[in-house]
N, C-alpha and C positions, 0 to 999 in steps of 0.2 A: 515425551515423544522423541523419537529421533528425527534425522534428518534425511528429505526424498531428496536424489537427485533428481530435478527436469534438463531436459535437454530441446527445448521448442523448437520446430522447425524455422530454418532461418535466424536464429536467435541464439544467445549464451547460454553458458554451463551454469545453472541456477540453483542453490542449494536452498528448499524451501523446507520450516519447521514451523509445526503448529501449536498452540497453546490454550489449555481449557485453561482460565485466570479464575477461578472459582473453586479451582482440584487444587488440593495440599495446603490447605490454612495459610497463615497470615503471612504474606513474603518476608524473607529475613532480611532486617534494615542494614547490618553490618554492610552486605553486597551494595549497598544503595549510598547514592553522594547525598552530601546534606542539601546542594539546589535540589535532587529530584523527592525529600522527603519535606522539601519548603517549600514543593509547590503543588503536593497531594495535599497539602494542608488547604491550598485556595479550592479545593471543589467543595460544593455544596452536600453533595450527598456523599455520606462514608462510603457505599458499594461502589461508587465512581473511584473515590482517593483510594481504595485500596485494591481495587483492579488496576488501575494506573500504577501505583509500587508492584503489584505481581506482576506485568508485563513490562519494567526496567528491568526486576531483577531477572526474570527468563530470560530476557534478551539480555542480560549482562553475562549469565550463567554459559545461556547457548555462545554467541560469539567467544568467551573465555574459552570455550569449552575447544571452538574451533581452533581458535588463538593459538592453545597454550597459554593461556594468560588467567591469572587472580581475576574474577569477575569485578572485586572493586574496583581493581588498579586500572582499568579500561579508561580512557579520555575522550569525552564525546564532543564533538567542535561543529560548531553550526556552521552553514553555506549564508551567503548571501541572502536568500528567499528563506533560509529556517530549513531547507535538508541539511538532516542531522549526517556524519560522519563519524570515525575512530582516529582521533591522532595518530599517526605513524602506522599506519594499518596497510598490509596490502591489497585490502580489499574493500569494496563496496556496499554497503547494506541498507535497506530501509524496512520499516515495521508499518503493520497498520492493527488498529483494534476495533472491534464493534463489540459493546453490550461483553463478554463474558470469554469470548471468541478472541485469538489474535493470529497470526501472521509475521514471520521474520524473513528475509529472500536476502542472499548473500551471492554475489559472483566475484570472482575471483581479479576481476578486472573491467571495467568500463562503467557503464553506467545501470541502476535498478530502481525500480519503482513498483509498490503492490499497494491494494487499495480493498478494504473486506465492508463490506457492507450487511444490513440485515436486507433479507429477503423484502422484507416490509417496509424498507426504510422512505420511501418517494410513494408515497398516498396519493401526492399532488402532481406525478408526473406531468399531465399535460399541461399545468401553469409551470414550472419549470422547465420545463422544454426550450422555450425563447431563450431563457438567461443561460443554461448549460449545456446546450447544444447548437449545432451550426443550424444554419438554416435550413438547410436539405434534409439534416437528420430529424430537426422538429418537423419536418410534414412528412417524412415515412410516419412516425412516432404518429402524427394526428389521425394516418391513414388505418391503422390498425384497431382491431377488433377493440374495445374496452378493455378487455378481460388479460390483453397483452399489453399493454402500453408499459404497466410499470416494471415488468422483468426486460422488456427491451430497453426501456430508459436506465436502469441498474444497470445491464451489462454495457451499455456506450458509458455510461457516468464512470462505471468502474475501470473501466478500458483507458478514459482519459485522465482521469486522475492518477493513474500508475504510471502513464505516461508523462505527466507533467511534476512526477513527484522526481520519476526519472532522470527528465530537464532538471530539475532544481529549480524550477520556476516556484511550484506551488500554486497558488490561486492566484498566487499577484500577475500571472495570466489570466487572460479571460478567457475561461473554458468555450465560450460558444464561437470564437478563434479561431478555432481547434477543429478542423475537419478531420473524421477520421475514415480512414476507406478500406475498404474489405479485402483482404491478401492472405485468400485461404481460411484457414481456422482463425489468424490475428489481423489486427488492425493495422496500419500505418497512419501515420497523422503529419497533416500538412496543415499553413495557416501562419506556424511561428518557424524561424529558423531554427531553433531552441529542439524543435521536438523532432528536427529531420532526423533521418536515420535510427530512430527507435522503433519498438513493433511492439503490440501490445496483445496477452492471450488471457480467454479466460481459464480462472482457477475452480477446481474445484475445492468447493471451501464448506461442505456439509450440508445437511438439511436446515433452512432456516438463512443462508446466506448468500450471495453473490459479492465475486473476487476476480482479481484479474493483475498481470503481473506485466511486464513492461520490461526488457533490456533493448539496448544498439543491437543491431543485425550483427549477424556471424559474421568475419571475415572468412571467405571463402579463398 
């Protein structure tokens, strides 16, 4: 697949590329470091370890691709919370995978965060409510029909965690923290100083998923 430009109101120039990890047989290991083929080896089930190598090596492929750069040769260097980066990169990128499905968002400057989920994934919305949302947002969430609870807790879940992958926090925030408030189509999030000035939009991420993508506000 190529790559869409977004351009989100209020928000950065976001290059987003999608990835079926199940199309084009078995990833070629050559592209892949020996950590990332030493630690497809710790999953339990092979369709896991080897979606996991076909979505290093696309996102090594894709960013090379943007680069200029040999997909090997790329250096991935972890943040303090585990946001992954590019050595010597002018830019900023993060990935997310669910199930078969992935997501890569690259901007050219500041900060990114995306988060893909399956449509199905929160069964249990409303006992996760308390733990993963603020408190206001679990009693909209309680207030809602049955039949809505879990596509509205997927879209705030995925809203905040693109935001907090953004930060570079990760979970070692505590998402229910995390207020987030309605600013047009995207979210903003207040709570942590970490997540001031980011905005959060949903993606669309096909039948079967919710997605949602996260950069710093535009300088206007």
């Amino acid at each position: 697949m190529s790559w869409t430009v977004l351009a989100p109101p209020g928000g950065r120039r976001v290059l987003i590329r999608w990835f079926d990890l199940d199309f084009g047989g078995d990833p070629p290991r050559k592209v892949l470091s020996a950590e990332e083929i030493a630690r497809a080896r710790r999953f339990h089930r092979e369709a896991d370890a080897r979606r996991y190598l076909a979505g290093r090596a696309a996102m090594r492929r894709a960013l090379g691709e943007l680069l200029g750069s040999e997909p090997a040769r790329l250096v991935f260097e972890t943040g303090p919370h585990g946001k992954p980066g590019l050595a010597g990169a002018p830019c900023s990128f993060n990935f997310s995978r669910s199930g078969a499905r992935a997501v890569l968002a690259v901007v050219e400057e500041g900060r990114v965060g995306v988060d893909l989920e399956a449509a199905d994934a929160a069964p249990d919305s409303e006992d996760l409510a308390p733990l993963a949302l603020a408190p206001a947002e679990a009693r909209t969430l309680r207030s809602l029909p049955a039949g809505e609870r879990q596509a509205d807790f997927l879209r705030r879940w995925t809203a905040r965690e693109a935001l907090l992958k953004a930060a570079g926090t990760g979970l070692c925030c505590d998402p229910s923290s995390i207020g987030l408030l309605p600013e047009g189509a995207a979210f903003s999030a207040g709570g942590d100083p970490r997540v001031e000035g980011l905005l959060a939009w949903p993606l669309d991420a096909g039948a079967g998923f919710v997605a949602a993508l996260a950069t710093d506000r535009r300088a206007f």
